[in-house]
C-alpha positions in Angstrom: -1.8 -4.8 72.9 -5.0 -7.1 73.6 -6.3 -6.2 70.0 -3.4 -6.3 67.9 -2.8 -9.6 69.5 -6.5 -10.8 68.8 -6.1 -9.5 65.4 -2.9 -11.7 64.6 -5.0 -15.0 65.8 -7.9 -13.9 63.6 -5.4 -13.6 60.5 -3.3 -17.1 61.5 -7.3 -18.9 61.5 -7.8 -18.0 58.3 -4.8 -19.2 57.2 -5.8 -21.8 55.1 -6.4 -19.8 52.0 -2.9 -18.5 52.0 -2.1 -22.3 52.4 -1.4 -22.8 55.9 -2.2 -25.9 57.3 -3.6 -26.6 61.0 -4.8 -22.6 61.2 -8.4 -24.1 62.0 -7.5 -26.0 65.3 -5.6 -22.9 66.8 -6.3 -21.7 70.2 -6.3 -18.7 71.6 -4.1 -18.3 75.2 -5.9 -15.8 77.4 -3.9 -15.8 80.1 -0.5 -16.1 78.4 -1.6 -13.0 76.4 -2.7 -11.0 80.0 0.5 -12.0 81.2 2.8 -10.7 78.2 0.9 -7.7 78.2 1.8 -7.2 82.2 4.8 -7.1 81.2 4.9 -5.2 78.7 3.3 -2.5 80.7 5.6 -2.9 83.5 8.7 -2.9 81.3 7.1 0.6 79.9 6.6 1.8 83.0 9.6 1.2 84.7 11.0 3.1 82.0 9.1 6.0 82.4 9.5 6.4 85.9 13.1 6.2 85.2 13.1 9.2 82.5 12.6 12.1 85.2 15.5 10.6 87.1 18.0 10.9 84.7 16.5 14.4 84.1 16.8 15.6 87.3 13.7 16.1 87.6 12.4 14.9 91.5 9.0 12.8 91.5 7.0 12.4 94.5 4.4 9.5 94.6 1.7 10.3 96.3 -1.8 12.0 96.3 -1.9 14.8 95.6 -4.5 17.9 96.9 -4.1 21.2 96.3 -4.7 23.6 99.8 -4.8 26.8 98.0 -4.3 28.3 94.5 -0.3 27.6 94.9 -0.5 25.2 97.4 -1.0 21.5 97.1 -0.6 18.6 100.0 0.8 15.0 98.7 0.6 12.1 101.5 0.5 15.3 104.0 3.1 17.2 103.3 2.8 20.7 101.6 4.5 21.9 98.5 4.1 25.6 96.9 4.5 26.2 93.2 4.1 29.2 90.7 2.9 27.0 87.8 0.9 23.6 87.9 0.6 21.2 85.1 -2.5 18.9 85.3 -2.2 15.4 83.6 -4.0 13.3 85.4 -6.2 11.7 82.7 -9.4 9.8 83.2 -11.2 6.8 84.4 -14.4 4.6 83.9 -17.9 6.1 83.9 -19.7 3.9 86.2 -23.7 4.1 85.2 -26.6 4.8 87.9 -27.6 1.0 86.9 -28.9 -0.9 89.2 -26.6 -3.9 90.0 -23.7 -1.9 88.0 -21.3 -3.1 91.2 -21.6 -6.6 89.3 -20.4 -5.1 86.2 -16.3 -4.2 85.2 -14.6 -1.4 83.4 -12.4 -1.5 80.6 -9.8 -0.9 83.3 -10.4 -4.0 84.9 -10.7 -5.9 81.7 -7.7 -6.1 81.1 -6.9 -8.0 83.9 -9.3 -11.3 83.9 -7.7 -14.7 84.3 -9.7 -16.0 82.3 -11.6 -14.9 78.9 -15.5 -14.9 79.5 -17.3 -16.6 77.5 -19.8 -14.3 76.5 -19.9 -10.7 77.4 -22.4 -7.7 77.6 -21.2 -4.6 76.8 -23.1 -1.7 77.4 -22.4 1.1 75.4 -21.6 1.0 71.6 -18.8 3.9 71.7 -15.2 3.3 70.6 -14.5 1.6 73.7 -16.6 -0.9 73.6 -16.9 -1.6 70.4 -13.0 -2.0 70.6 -13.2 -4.5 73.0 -16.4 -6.1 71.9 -14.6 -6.5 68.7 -11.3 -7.9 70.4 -13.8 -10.4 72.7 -15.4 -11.8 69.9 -12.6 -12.5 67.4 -11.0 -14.3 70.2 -13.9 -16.5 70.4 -16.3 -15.1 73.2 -20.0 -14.3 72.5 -20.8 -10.6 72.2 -23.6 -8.2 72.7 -23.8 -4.9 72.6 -26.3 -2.8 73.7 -26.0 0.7 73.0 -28.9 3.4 73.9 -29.1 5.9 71.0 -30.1 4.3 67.6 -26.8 3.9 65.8 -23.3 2.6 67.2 -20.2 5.1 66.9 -22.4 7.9 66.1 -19.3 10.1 65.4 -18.7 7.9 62.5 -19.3 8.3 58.9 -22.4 6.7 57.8 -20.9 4.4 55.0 -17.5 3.3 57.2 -20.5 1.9 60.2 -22.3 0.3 57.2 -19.2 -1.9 56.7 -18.7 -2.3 60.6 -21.7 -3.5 61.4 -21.5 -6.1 58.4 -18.2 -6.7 60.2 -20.0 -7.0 63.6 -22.4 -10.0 62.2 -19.4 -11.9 60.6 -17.8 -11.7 64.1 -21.1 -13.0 65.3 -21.3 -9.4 67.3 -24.9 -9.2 68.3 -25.7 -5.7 68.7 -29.0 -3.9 69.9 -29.8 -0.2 69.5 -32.3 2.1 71.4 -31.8 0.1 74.6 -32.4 0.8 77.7 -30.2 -1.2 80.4 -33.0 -1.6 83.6 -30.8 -3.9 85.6 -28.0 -6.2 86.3 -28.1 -9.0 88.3 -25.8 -11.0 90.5 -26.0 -14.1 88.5 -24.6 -11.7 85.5 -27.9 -11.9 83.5 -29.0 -8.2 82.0 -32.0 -6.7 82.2 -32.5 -4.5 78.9 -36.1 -2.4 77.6 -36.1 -2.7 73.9 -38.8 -1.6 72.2 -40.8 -1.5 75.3 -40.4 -5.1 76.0 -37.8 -6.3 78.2 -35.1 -8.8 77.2 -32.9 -10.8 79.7 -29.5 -11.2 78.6 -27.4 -14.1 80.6 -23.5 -13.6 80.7 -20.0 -14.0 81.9 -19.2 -10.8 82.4 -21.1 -7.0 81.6 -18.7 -4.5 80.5 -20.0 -1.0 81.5 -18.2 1.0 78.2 -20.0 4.4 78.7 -17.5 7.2 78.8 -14.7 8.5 80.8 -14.1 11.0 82.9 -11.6 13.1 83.7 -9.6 12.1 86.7 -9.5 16.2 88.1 -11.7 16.2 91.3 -10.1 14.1 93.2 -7.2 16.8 93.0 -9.9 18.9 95.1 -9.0 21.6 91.8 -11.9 23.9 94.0 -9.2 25.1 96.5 -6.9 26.4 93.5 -10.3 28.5 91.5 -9.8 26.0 88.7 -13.2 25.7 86.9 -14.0 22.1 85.7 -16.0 22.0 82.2 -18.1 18.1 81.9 -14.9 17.1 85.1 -12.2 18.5 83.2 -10.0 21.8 83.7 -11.8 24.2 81.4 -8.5 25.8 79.2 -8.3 28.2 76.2 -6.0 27.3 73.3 -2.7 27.5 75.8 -4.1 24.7 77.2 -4.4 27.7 80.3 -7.1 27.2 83.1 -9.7 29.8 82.2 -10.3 30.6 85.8 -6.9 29.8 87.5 -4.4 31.1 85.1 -1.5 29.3 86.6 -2.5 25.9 86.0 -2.5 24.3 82.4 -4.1 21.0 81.9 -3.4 18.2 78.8 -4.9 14.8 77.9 -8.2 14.2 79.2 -7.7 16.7 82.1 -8.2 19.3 79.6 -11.1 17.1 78.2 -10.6 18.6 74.3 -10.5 15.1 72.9 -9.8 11.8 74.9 -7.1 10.1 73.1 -3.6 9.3 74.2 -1.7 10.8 71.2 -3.5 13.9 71.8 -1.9 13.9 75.5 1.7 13.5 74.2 1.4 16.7 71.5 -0.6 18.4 74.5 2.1 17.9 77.1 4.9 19.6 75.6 2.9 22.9 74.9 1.7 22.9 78.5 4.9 22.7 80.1 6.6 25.4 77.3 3.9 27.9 77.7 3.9 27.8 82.3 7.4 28.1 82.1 7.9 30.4 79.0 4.7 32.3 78.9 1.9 31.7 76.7 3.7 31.3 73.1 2.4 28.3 71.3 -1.3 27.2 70.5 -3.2 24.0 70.2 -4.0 23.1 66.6 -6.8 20.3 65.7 -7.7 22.1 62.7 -5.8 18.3 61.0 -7.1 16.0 63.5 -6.7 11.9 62.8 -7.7 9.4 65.0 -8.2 5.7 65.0 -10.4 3.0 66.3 -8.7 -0.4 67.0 -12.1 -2.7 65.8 -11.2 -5.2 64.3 -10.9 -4.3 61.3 -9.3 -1.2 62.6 -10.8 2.7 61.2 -9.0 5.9 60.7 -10.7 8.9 59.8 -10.1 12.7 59.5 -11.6 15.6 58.8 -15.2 15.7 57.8 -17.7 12.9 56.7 -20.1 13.2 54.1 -22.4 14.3 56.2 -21.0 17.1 58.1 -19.3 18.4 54.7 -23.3 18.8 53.6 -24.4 19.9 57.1 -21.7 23.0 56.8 -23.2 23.7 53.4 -20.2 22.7 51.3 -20.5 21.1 48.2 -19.0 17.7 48.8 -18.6 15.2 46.4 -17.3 11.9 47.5 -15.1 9.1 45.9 -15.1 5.8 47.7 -13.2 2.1 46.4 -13.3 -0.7 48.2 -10.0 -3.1 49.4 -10.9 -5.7 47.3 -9.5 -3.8 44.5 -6.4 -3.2 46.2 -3.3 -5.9 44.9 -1.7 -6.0 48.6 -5.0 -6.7 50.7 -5.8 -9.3 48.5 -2.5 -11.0 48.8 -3.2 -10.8 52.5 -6.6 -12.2 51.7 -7.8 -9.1 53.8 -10.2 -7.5 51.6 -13.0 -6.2 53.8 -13.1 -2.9 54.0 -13.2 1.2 51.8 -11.6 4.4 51.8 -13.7 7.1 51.0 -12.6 10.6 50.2 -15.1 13.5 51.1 -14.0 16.7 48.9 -15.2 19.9 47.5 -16.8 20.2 44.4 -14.7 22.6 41.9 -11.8 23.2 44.2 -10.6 19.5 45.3 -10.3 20.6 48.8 -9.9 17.4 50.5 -12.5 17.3 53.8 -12.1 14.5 55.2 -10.6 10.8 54.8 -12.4 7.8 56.1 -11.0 4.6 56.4 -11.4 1.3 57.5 -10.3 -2.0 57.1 -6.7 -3.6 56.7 -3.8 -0.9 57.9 -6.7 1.7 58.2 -5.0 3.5 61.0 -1.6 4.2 59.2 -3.3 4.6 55.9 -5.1 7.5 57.5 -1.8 9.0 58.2 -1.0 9.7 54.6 -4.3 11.5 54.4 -3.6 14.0 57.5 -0.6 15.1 55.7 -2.2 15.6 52.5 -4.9 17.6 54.3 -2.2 19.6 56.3 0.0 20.1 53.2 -3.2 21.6 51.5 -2.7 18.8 48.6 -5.7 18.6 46.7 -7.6 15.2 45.8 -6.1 15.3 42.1 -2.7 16.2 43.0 -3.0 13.4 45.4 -4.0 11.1 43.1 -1.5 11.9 40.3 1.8 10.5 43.0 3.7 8.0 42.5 3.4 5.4 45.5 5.0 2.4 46.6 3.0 -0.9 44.9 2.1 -2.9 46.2 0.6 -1.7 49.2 -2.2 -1.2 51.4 -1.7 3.1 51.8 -1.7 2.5 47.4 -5.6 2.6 48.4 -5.3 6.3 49.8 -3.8 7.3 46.3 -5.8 5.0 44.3 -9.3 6.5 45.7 -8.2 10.0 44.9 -7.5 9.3 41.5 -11.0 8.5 40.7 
């Protein structure tokens, strides 16, 4: 919500290219936003909450412990039950940092009055690049400090080339190989880079370092449920390995930490404890998205993997500025590139980003699952113009 509105402000500024006058002295309403996205959320939630009512389907608010492997204890009062379904997602890492109680999660965010200024965010993940990203295109100075040596390692090496060049024109400043030593009251961060340290003053330090799953708190010991890295450790039922009457979805089960994955995970749970173990989890088509600004959608393999594995990959990569509808949105930054196999077309992965990039991405997961190879691809007809003409477009070459 945050981003997507961010990302319309950062279009409307440059507005004057299309021919929009006054773009340049727009401002950006922190607050208002924050408060339309409260809204939103408790407009979403209310609606939610009022789902399992009209299903018949009794909800007790509470927490919740379990007492024994069939026994669990919410605000003291004991319930028994043959199956259990775990969903009780995650929450913010919070680093062994020294002055890390100064610091605030992407949880808490969310929820500032007022936009800082400039913001430290330690850890150059998804997460904080998302909201470094968000920060900065709303006007706030941003650093990043992340500890290994490249940003969104999971990325494909030519898709982070473009966001870091993204990064600078955002005027992200971002630092690799860093070591965070301390945070101080006054907000300023201690960093070791290169064996010097650097102080860092701030508004605000955004601790961006992972999250993990929200499972011990459920005391999961008393019902033999094994955790694996504070998740329930499941096979492909989505089954607790150890406790074979619980099933666990989202980040509980800890496969992959994304909310779509919790929504295709939760009605496989629930089928399997109350119809037996009948249906599987399948990532073997897996897309995700990353809401930077501009936005990236990948899936399957990058370039480099596909080489790692020993396959032949070839690639084919085009970038947006020869696509007709990005530049009549002026929003040209960006590639597709399409990692395949040499002599068969296989398609191995599709790696996006720029304008669109996580719908575009879509069109390549159902390629990939249809077992469409890159020429076939390539040779349909598609709707011009258009940004997902870019998916079709790259293939053909």
């Amino acid at each position: 919500m945050l981003v997507s509105t961010v990302e319309l402000f950062h279009r409307a500024r440059h507005g004057a290219k299309l021919g929009i006058k006054g773009s340049d002295n727009l401002e950006f309403d922190w607050p208002a936003v924050i408060a339309r996205k409260d809204e939103i959320v408790a407009s979403w939630s209310k609606g939610k909450n009022e789902t399992p009512a009209k299903l018949g389907i009794p909800v007790l608010q509470g927490k919740g412990v379990f007492t024994s492997p069939h026994d669990i204890s919410v605000n003291g009062r004991n319930y028994s039950a043959e199956k259990f379904v775990i969903a009780t997602g995650s929450k913010p890492a919070r680093a062994p940092i020294p002055g890390a109680q100064w610091a605030i999660t992407s949880d808490e965010l969310i929820h500032l009055k007022q936009q800082p200024k400039q913001l430290v965010v330690v850890g150059g993940g998804f997460i904080g690049l998302e909201f470094g990203f968000a920060l900065a295109r709303a006007g706030s100075k941003v650093v990043v400090l992340q500890s290994g040596p490249r940003i969104a390692p999971a990325l494909d090496d030519d898709i982070r080339d473009i966001l870091l060049e993204s990064a600078r024109q955002a005027g992200i400043e971002i630092k690799t190989n860093v070591k965070v030593k301390n945070i101080c009251a006054d907000m300023t961060v201690d960093a070791e880079i290169a064996a010097t340290t650097t102080k860092f003053p701030t508004d605000q330090v955004l601790l961006a370092i992972g999250r993990p799953a929200n499972v011990e708190p459920l005391s999961p010991q008393a019902a033999g449920i094994e955790l694996e890295h504070s998740a329930v450790k499941v096979n492909e039922y989505l089954q607790s390995t150890s406790a074979p009457h619980v099933y666990a979805v989202g980040d509980a089960a800890g496969k992959h930490q994304h909310t779509p994955i919790a929504w295709y995970e939760g009605p496989i749970a629930a089928h399997n404890a109350l119809k037996g173990n009948e249906k599987k989890i399948d990532f073997g088509v897996f897309p995700s998205a990353i809401f930077t600004i501009p936005a990236i959608g990948q899936v399957g393999l990058t370039e480099k993997e596909a080489l790692a594995r020993g396959l032949k990959a070839k690639v084919s990569k085009l970038s947006f500025d020869t696509n007709p509808a990005a530049g009549v949105r002026d929003e040209t930054e960006g590639m597709v590139k399409i990692v395949y196999e040499e002599g068969t077309e296989k398609i191995l992965g599709v790696h996006v980003i720029g304008p669109g990039a996580e719908d575009i991405v879509q069109i390549a997961a159902v390629a990939i699952k249809g077992g469409l190879t890159k020429s076939q691809v390539g040779a349909m007809h598609y709707v011009f113009p258009t940004l997902g003409g870019a998916i079709f477009d790259t293939m053909a070459i």
